[in-house]
C-alpha positions in Angstrom: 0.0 0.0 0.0 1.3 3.7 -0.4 0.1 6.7 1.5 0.4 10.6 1.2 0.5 11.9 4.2 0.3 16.1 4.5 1.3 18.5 6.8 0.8 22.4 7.8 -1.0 23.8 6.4 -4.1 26.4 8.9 -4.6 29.7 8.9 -2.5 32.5 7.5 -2.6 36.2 7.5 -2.8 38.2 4.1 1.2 38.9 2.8 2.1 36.3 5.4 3.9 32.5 5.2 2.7 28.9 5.5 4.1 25.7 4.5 2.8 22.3 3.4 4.7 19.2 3.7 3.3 15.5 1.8 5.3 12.3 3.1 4.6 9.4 0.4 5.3 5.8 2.5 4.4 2.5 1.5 5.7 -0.5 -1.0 7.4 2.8 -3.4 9.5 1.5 -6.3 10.0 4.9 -7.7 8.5 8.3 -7.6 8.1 10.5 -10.6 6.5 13.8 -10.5 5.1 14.9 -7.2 3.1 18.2 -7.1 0.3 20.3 -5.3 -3.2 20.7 -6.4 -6.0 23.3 -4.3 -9.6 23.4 -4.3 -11.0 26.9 -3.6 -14.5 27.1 -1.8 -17.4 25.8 -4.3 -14.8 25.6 -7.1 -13.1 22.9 -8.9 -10.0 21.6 -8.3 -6.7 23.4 -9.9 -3.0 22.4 -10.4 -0.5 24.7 -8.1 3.0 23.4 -8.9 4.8 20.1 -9.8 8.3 19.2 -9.8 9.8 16.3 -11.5 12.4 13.6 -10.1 15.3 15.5 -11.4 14.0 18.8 -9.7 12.2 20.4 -12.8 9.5 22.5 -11.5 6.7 24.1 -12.6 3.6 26.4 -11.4 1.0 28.0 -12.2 0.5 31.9 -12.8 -1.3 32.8 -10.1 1.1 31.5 -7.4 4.8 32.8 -9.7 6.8 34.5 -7.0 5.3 33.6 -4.5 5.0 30.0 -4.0 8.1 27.2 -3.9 8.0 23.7 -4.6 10.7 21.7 -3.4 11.4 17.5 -2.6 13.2 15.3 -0.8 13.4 12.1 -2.7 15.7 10.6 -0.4 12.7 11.2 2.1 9.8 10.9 -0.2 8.9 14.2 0.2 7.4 17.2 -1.4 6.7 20.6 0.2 5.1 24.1 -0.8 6.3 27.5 1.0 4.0 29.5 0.6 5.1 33.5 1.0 3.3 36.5 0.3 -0.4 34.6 1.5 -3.6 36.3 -0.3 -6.9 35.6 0.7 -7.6 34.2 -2.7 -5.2 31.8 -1.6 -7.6 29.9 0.7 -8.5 26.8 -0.6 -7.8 22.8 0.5 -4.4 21.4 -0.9 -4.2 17.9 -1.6 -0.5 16.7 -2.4 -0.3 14.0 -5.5 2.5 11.8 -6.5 3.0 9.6 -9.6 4.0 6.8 -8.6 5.7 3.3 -9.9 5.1 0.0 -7.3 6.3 -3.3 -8.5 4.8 -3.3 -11.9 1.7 -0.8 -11.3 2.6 3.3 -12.2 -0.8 5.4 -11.1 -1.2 9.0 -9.3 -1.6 8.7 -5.7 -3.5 11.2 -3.6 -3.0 13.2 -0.3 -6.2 13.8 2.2 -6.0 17.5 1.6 -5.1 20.2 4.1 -7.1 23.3 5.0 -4.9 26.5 4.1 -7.3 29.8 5.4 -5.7 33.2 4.5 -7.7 35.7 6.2 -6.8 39.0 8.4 
């Protein structure tokens, strides 16, 4: 079985900092891309940023500047800082990975953490 496991995450002021943390365990033979996605209230979901094995990362508009992805793939991890907070930031953030075990390669999914940017 593999798990995503997030972290952080809460409640952040407008121009201020958070940071999510995803920890993929389990039977893992390799890990591809790992990345963020966000659901903002009674909208649909929406990529944030990705970043491949080899450190290639990517991100959407909206978050340019303001946002870094980063991983750990001697950990299994993947984390999002999160600087210069807006409210439109709000939204829940589920951490994905694509991942290979044994002879099976499918996304795998986080819970999803609550990220509130409010003053």
């Amino acid at each position: 079985q593999v798990q995503l496991v997030e972290s952080g995450g809460g409640l952040g002021q407008p121009g201020g900092s958070l940071r999510l943390s995803c920890a993929a365990s389990g039977s893992i033979s390799s890990i591809y891309a790992m990345g963020w996605y966000r659901q903002p209230p009674g909208k649909q979901r929406e990529l944030v940023a990705t970043i491949t094995s080899d450190g290639g990362a990517n991100s959407v508009d909206s978050v340019k500047g303001r946002f870094t992805i980063s991983r750990d793939n001697a950990k299994n991890t993947v984390s999002l800082q999160m600087n210069s907070l807006k409210p439109e930031d709000t939204a829940v953030y589920y951490c994905y990975a694509d991942i290979l075990r044994g002879s099976v390669r499918r996304d795998y999914w986080g819970q999803g953490t609550q990220v509130a940017v409010s003053s």
